[in-house]
PyMOL Python script that loads the backbone (N, CA, C, O; Angstrom):
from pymol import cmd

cmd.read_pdbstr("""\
ATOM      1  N   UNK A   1     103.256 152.299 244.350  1.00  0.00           N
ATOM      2  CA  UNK A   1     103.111 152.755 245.700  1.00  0.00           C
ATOM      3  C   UNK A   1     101.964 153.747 245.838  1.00  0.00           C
ATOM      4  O   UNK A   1     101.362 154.007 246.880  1.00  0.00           O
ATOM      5  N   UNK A   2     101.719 154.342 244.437  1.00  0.00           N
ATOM      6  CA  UNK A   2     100.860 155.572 244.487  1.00  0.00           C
ATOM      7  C   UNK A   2      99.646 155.131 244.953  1.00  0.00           C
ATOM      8  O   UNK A   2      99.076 155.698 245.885  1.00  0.00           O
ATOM      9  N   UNK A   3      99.074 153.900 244.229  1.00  0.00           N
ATOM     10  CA  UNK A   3      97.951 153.162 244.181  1.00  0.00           C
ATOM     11  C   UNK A   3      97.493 152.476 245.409  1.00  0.00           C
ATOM     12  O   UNK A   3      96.376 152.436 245.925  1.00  0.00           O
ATOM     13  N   UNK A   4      98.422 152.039 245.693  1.00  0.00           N
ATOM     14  CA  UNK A   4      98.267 151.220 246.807  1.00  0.00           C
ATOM     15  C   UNK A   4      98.257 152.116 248.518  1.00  0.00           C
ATOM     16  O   UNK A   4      97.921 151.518 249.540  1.00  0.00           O
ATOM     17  N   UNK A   5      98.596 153.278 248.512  1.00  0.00           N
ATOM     18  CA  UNK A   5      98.333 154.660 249.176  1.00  0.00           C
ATOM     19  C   UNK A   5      96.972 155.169 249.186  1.00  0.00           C
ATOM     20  O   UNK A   5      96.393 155.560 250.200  1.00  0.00           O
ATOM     21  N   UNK A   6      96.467 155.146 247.967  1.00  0.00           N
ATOM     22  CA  UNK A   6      94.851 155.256 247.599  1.00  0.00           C
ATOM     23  C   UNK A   6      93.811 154.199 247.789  1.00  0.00           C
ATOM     24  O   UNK A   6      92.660 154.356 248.197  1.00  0.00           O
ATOM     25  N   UNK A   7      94.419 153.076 247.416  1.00  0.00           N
ATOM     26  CA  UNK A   7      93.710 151.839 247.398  1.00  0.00           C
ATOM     27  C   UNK A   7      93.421 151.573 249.442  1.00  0.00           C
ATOM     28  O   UNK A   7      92.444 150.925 249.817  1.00  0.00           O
ATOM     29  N   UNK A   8      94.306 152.114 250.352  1.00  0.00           N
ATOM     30  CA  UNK A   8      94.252 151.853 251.607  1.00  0.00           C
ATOM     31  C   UNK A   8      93.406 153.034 252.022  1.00  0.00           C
ATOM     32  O   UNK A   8      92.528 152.876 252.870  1.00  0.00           O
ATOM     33  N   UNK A   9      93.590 154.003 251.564  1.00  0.00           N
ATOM     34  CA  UNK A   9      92.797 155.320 252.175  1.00  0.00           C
ATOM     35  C   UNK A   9      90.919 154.866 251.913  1.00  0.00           C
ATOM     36  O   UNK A   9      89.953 155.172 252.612  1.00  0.00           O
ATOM     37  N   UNK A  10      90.997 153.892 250.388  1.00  0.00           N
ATOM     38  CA  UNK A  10      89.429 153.802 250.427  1.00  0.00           C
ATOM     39  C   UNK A  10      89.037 153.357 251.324  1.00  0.00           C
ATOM     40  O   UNK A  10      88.099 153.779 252.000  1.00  0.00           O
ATOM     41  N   UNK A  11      89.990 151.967 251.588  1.00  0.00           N
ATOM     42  CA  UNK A  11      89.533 150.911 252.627  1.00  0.00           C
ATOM     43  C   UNK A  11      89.273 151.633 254.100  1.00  0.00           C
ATOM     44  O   UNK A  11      88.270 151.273 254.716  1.00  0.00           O
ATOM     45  N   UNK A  12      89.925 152.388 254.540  1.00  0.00           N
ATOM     46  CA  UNK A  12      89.746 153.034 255.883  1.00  0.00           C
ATOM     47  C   UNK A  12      88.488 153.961 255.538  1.00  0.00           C
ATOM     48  O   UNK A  12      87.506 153.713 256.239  1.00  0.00           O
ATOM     49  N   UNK A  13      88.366 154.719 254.836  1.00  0.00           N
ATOM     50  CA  UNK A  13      87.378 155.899 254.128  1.00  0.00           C
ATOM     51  C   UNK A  13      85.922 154.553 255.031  1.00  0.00           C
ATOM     52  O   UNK A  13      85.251 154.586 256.062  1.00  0.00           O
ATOM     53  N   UNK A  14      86.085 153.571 253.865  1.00  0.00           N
ATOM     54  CA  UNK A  14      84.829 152.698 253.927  1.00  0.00           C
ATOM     55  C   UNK A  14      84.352 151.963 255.572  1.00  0.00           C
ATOM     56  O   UNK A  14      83.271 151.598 256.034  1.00  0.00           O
ATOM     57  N   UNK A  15      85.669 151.986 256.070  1.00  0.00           N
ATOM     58  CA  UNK A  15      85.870 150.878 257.426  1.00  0.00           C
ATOM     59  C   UNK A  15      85.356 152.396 258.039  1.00  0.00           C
ATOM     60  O   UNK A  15      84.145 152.449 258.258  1.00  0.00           O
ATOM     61  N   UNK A  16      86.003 153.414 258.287  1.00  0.00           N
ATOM     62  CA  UNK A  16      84.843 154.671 258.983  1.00  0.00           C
ATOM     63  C   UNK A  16      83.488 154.974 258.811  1.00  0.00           C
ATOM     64  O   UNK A  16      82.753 155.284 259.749  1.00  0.00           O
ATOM     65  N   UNK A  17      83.133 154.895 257.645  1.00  0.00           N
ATOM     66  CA  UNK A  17      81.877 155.112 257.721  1.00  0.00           C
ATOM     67  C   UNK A  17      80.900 154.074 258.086  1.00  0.00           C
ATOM     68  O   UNK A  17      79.811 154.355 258.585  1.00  0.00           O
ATOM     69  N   UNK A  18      81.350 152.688 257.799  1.00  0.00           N
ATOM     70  CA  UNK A  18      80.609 151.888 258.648  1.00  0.00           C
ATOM     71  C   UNK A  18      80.545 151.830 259.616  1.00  0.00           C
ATOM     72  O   UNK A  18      79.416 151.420 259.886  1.00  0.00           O
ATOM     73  N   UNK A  19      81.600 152.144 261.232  1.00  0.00           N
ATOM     74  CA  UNK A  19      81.885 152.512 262.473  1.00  0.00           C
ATOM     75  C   UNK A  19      80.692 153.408 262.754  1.00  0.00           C
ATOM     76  O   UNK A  19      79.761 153.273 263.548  1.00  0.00           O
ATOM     77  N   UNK A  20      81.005 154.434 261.810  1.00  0.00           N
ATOM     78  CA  UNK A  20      80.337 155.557 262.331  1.00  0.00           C
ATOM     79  C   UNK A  20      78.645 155.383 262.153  1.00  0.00           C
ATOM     80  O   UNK A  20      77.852 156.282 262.431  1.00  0.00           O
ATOM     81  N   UNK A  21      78.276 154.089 261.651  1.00  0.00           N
ATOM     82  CA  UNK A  21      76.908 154.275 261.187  1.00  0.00           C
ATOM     83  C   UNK A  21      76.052 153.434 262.365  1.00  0.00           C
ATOM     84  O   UNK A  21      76.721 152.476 262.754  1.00  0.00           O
ATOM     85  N   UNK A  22      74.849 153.531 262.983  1.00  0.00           N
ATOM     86  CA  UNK A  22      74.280 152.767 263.867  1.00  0.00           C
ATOM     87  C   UNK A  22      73.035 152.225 263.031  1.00  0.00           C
ATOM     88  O   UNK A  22      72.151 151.861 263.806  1.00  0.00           O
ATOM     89  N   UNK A  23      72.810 152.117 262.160  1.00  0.00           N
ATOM     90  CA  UNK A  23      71.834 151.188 261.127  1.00  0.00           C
ATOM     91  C   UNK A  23      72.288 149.746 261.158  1.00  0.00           C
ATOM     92  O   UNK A  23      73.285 149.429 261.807  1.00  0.00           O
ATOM     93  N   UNK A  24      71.741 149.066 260.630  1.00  0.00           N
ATOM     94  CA  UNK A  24      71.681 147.359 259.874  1.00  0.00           C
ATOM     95  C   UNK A  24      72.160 147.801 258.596  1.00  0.00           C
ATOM     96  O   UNK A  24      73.372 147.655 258.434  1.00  0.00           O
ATOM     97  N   UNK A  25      71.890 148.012 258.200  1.00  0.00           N
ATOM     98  CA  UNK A  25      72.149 148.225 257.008  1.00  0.00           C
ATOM     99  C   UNK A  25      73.074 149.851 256.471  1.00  0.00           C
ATOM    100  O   UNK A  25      72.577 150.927 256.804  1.00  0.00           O
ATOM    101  N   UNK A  26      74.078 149.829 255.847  1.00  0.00           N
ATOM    102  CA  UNK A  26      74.036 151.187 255.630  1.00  0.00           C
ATOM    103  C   UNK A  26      74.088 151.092 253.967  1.00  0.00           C
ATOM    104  O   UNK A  26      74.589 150.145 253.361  1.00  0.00           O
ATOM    105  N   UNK A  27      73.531 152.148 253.405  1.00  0.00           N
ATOM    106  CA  UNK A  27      72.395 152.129 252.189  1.00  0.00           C
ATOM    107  C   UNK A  27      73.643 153.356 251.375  1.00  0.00           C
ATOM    108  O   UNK A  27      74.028 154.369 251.959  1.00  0.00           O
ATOM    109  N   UNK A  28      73.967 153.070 250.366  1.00  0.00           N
ATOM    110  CA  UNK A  28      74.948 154.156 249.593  1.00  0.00           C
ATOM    111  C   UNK A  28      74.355 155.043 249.665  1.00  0.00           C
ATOM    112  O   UNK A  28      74.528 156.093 250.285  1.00  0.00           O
ATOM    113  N   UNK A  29      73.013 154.441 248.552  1.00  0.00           N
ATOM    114  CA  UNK A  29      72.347 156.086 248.330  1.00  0.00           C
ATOM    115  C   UNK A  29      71.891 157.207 248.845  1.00  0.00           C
ATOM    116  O   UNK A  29      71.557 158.259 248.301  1.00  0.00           O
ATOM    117  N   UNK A  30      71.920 156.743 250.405  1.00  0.00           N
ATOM    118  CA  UNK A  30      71.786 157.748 250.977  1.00  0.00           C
ATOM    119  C   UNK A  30      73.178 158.189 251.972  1.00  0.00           C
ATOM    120  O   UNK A  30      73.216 158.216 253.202  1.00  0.00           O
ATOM    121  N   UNK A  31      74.334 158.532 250.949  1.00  0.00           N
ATOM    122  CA  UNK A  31      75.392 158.514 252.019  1.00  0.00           C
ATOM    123  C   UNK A  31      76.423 159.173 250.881  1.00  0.00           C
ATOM    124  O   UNK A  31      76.383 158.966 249.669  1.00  0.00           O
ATOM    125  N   UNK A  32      77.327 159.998 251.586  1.00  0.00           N
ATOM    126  CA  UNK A  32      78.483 160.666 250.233  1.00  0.00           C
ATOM    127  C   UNK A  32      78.799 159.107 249.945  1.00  0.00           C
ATOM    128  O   UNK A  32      78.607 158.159 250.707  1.00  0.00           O
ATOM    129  N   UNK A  33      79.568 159.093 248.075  1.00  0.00           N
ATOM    130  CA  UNK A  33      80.106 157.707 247.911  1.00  0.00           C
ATOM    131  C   UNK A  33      81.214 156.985 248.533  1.00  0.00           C
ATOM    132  O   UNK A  33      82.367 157.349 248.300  1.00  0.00           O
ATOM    133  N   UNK A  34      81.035 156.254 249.102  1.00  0.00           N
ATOM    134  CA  UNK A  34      82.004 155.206 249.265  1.00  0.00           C
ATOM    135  C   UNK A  34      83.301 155.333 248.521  1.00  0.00           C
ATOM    136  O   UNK A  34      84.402 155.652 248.970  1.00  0.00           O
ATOM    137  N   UNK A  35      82.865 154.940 246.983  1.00  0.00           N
ATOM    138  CA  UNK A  35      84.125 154.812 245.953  1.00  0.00           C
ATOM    139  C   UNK A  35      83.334 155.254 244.451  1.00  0.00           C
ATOM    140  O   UNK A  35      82.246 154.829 244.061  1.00  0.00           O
ATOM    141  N   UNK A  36      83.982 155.955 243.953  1.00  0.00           N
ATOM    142  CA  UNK A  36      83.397 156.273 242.860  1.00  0.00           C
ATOM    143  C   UNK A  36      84.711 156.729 241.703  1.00  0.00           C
ATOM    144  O   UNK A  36      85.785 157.178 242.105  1.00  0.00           O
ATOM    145  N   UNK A  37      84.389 156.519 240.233  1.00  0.00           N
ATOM    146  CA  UNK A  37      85.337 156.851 239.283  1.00  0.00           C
ATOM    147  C   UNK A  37      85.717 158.135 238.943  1.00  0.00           C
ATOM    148  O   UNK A  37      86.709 158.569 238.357  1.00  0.00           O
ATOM    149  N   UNK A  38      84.383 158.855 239.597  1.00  0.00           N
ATOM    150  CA  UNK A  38      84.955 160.606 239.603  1.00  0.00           C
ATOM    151  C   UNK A  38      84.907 160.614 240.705  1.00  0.00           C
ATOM    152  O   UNK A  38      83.803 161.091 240.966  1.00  0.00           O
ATOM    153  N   UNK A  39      85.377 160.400 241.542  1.00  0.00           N
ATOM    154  CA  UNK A  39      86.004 160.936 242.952  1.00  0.00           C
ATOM    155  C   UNK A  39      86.667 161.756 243.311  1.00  0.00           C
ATOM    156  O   UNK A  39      87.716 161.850 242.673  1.00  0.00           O
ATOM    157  N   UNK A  40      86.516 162.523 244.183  1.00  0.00           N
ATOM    158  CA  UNK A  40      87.484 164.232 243.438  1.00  0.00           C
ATOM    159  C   UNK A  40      88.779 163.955 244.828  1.00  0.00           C
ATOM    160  O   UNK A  40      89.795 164.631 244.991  1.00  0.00           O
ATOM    161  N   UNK A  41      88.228 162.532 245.838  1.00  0.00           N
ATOM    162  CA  UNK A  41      89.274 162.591 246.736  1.00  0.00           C
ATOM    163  C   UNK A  41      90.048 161.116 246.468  1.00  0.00           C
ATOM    164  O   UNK A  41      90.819 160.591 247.272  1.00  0.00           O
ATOM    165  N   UNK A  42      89.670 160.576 245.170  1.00  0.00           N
ATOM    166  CA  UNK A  42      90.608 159.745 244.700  1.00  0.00           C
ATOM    167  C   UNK A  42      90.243 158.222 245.449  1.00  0.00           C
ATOM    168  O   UNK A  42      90.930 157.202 245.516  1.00  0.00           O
ATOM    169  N   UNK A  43      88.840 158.527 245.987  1.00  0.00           N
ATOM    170  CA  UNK A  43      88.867 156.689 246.238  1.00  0.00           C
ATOM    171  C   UNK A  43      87.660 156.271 245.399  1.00  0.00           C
ATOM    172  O   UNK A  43      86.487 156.641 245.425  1.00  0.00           O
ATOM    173  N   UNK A  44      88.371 155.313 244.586  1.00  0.00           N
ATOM    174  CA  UNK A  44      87.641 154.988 243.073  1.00  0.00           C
ATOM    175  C   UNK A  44      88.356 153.145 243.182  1.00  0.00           C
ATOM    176  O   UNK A  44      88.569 152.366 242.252  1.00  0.00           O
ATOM    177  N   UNK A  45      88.466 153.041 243.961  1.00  0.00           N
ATOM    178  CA  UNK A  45      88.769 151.453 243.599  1.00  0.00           C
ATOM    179  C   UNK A  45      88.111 150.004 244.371  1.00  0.00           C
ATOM    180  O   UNK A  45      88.651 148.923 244.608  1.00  0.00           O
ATOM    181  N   UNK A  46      86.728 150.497 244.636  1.00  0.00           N
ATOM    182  CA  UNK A  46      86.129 149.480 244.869  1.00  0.00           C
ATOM    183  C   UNK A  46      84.625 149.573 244.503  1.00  0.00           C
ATOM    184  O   UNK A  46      83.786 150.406 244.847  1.00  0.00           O
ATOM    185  N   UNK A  47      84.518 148.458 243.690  1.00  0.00           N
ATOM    186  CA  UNK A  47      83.545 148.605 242.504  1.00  0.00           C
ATOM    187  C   UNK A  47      82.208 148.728 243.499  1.00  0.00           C
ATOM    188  O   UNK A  47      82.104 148.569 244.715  1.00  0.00           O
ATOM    189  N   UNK A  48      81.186 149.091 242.427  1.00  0.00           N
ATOM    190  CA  UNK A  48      79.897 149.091 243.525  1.00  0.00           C
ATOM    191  C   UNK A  48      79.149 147.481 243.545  1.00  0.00           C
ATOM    192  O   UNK A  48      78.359 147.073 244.396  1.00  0.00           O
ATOM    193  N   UNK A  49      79.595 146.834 242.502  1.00  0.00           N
ATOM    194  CA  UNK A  49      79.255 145.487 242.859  1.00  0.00           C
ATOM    195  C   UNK A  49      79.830 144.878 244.075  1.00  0.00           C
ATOM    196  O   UNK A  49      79.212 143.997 244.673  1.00  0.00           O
ATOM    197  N   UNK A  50      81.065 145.334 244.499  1.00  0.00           N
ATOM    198  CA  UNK A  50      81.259 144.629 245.361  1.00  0.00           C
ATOM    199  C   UNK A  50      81.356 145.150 246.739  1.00  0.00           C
ATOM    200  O   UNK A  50      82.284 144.788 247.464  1.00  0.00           O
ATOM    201  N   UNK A  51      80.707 145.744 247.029  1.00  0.00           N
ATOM    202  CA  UNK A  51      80.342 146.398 248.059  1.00  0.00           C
ATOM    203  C   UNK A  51      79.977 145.595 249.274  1.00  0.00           C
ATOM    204  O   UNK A  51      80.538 145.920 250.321  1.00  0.00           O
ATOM    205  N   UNK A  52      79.301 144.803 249.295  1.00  0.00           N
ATOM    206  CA  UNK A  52      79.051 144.204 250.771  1.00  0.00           C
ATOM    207  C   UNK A  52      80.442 142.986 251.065  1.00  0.00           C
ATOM    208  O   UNK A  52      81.007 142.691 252.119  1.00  0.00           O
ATOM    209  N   UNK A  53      80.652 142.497 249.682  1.00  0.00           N
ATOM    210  CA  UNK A  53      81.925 141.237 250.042  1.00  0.00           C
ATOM    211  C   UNK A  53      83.382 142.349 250.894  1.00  0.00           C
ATOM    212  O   UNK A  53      84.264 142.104 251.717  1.00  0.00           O
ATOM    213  N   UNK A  54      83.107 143.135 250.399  1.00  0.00           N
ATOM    214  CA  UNK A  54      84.683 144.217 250.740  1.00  0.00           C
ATOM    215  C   UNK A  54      84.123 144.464 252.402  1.00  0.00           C
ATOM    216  O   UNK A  54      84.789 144.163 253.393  1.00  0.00           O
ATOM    217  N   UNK A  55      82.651 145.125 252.429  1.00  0.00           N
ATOM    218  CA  UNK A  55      82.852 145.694 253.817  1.00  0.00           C
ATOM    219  C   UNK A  55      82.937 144.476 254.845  1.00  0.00           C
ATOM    220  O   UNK A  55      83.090 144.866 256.003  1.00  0.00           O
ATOM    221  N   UNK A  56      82.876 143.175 254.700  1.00  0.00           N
ATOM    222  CA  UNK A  56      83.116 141.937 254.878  1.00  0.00           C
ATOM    223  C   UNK A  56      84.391 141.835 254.995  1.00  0.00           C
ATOM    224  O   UNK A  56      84.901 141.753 256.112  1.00  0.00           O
ATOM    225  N   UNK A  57      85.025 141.824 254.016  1.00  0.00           N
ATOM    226  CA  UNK A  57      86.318 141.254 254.034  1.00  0.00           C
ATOM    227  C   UNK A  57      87.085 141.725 254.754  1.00  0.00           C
ATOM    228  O   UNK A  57      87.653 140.920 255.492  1.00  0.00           O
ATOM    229  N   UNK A  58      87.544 143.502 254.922  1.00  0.00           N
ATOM    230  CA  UNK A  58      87.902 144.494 255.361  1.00  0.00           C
ATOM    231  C   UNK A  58      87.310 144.784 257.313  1.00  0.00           C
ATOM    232  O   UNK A  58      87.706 145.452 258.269  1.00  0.00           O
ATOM    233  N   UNK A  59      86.501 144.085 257.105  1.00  0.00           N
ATOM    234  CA  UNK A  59      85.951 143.994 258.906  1.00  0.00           C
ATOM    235  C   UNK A  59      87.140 143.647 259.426  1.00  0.00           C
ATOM    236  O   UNK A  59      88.065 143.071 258.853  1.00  0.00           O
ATOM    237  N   UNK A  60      87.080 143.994 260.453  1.00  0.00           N
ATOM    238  CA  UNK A  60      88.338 143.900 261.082  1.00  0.00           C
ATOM    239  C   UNK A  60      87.699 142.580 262.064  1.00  0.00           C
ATOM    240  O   UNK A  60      88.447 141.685 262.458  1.00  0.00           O
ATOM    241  N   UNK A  61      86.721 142.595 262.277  1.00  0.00           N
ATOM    242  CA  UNK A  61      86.032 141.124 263.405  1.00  0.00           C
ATOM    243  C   UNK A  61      86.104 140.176 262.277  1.00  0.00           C
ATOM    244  O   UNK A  61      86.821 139.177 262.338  1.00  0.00           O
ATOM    245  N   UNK A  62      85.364 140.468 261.228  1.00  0.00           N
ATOM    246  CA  UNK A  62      84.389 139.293 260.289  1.00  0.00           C
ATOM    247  C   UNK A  62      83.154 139.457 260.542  1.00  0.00           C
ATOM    248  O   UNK A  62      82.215 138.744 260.187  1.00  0.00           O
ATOM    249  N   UNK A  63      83.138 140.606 261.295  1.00  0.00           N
ATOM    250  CA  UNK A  63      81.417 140.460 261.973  1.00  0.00           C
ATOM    251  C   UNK A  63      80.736 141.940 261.346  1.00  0.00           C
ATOM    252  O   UNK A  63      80.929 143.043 261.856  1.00  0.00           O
ATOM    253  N   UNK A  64      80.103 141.741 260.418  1.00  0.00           N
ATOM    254  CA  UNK A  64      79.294 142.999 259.930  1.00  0.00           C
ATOM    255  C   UNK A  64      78.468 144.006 260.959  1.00  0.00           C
ATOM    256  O   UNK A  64      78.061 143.244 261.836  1.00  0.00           O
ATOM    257  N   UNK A  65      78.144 144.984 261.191  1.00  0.00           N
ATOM    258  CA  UNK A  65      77.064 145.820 261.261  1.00  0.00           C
ATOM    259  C   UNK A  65      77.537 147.131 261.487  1.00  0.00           C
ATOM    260  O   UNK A  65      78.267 147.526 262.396  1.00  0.00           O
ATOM    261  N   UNK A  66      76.884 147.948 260.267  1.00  0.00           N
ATOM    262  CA  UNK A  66      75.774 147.072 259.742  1.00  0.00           C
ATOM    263  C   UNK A  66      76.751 147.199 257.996  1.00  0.00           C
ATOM    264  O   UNK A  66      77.663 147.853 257.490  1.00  0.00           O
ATOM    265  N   UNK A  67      75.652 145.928 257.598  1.00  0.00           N
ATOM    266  CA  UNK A  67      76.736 145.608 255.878  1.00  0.00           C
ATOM    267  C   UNK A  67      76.416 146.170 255.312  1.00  0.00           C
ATOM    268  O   UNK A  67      75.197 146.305 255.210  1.00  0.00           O
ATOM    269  N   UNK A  68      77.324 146.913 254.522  1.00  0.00           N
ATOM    270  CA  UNK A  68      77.282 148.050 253.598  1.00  0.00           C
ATOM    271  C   UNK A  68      76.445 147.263 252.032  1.00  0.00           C
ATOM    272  O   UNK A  68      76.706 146.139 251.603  1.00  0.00           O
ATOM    273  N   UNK A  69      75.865 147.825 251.689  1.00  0.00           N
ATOM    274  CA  UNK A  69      74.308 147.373 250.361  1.00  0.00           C
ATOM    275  C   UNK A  69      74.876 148.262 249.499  1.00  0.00           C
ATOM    276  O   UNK A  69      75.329 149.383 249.731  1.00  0.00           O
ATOM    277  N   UNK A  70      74.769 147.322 247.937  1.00  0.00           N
ATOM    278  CA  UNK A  70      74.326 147.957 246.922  1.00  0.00           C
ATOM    279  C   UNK A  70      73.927 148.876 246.945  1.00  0.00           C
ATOM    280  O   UNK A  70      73.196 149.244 247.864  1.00  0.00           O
ATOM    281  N   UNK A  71      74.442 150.053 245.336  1.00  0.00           N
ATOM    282  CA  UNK A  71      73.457 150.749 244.763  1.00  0.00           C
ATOM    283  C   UNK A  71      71.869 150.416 244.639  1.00  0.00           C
ATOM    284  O   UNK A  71      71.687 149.310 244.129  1.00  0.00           O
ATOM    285  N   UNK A  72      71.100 150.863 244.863  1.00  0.00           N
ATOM    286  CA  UNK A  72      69.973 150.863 244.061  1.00  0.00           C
ATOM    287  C   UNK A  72      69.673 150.754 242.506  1.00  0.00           C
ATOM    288  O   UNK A  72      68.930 149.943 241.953  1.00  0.00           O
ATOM    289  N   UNK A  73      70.430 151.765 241.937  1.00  0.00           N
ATOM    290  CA  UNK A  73      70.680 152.219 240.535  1.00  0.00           C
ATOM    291  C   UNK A  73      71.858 152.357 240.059  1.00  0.00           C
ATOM    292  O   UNK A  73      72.554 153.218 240.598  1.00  0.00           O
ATOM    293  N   UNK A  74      72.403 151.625 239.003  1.00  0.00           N
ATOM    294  CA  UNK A  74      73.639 151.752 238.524  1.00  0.00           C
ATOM    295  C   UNK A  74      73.901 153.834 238.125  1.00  0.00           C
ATOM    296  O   UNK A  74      73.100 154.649 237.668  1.00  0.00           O
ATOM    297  N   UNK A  75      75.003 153.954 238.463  1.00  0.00           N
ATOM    298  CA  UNK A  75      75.397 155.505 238.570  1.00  0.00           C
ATOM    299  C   UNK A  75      76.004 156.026 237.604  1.00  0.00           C
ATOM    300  O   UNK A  75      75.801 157.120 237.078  1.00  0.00           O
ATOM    301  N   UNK A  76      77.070 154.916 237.258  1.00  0.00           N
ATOM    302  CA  UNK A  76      78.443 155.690 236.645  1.00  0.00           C
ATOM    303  C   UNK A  76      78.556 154.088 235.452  1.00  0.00           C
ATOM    304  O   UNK A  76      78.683 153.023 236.055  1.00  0.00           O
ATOM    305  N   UNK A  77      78.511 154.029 234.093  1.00  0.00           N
ATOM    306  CA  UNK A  77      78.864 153.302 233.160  1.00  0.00           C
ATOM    307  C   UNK A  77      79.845 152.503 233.704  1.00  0.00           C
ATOM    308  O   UNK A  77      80.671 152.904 234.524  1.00  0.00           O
ATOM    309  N   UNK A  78      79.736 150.763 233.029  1.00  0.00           N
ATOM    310  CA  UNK A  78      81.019 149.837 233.848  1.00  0.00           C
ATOM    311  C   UNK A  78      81.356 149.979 235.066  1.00  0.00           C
ATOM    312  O   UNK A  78      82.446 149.487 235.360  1.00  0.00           O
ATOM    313  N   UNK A  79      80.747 150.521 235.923  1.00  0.00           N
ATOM    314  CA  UNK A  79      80.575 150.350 237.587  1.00  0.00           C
ATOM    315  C   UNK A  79      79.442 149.558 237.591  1.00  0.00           C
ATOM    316  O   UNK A  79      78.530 150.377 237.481  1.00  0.00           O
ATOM    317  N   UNK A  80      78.951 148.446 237.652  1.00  0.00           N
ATOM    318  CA  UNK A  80      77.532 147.747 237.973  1.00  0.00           C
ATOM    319  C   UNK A  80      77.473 147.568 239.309  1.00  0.00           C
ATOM    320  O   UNK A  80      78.388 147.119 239.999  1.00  0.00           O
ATOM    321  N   UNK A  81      76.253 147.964 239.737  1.00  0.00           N
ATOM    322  CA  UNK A  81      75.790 147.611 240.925  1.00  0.00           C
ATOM    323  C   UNK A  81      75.598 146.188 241.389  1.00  0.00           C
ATOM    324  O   UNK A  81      76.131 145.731 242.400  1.00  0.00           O
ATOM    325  N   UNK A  82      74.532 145.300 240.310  1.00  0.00           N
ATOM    326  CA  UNK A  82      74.318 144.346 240.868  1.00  0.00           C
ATOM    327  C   UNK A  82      73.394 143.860 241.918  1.00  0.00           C
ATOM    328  O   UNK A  82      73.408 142.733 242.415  1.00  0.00           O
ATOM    329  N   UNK A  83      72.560 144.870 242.211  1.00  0.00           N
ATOM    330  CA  UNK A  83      71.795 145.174 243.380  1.00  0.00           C
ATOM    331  C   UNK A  83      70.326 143.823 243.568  1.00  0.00           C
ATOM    332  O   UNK A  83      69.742 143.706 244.645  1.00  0.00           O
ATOM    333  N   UNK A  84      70.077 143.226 242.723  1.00  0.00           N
ATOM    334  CA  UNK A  84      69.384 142.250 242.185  1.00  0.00           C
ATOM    335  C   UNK A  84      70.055 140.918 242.688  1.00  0.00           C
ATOM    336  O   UNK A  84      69.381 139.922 242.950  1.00  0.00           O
ATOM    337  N   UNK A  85      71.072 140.950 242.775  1.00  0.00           N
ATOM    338  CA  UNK A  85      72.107 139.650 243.498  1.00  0.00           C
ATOM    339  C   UNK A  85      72.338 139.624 244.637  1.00  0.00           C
ATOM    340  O   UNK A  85      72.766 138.618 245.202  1.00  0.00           O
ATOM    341  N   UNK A  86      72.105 140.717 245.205  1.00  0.00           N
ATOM    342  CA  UNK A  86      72.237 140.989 247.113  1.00  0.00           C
ATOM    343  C   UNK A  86      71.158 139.960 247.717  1.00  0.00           C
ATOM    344  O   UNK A  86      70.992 139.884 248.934  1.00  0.00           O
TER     345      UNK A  86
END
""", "prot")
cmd.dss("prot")
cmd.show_as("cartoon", "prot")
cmd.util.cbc("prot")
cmd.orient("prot")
């Protein structure tokens, strides 16, 4: 239950900051993280590879804007970005 308490707080965490953003694109690196493994507020469960399929999936339309992008640069070990596949 613990997890799944955390695992929903990312998803909203992530579904706000895209709301709140008026770009095409909204760009991590320039933004507090999304989700990260040291997260000091505990949302660490959505990898940075998969970053645009989630803010996708998690749309509440299906309709992006703007879609949340890759890292630039991998950050944190076994988190891969993937940023080359976007």
């Amino acid at each position: 239950m613990v997890e799944t308490k955390y695992w929903n707080a990312n998803i909203q965490y992530l579904k706000n900051e895209l709301a709140a953003s008026n770009e095409l694109l909204y760009i991590p690196d320039e933004h507090e993280p999304i989700s990260s493994f040291s997260n000091k507020e505990l949302r660490r469960y959505i990898f940075h590879a998969l970053y645009p399929a989630t803010s996708i999936l998690f749309s509440d339309t299906y309709e992006q804007k703007p879609l949340l992008t890759n890292y630039n640069e991998q950050n944190e070990d076994s988190n891969y970005t993937f940023r080359h596949a976007l």
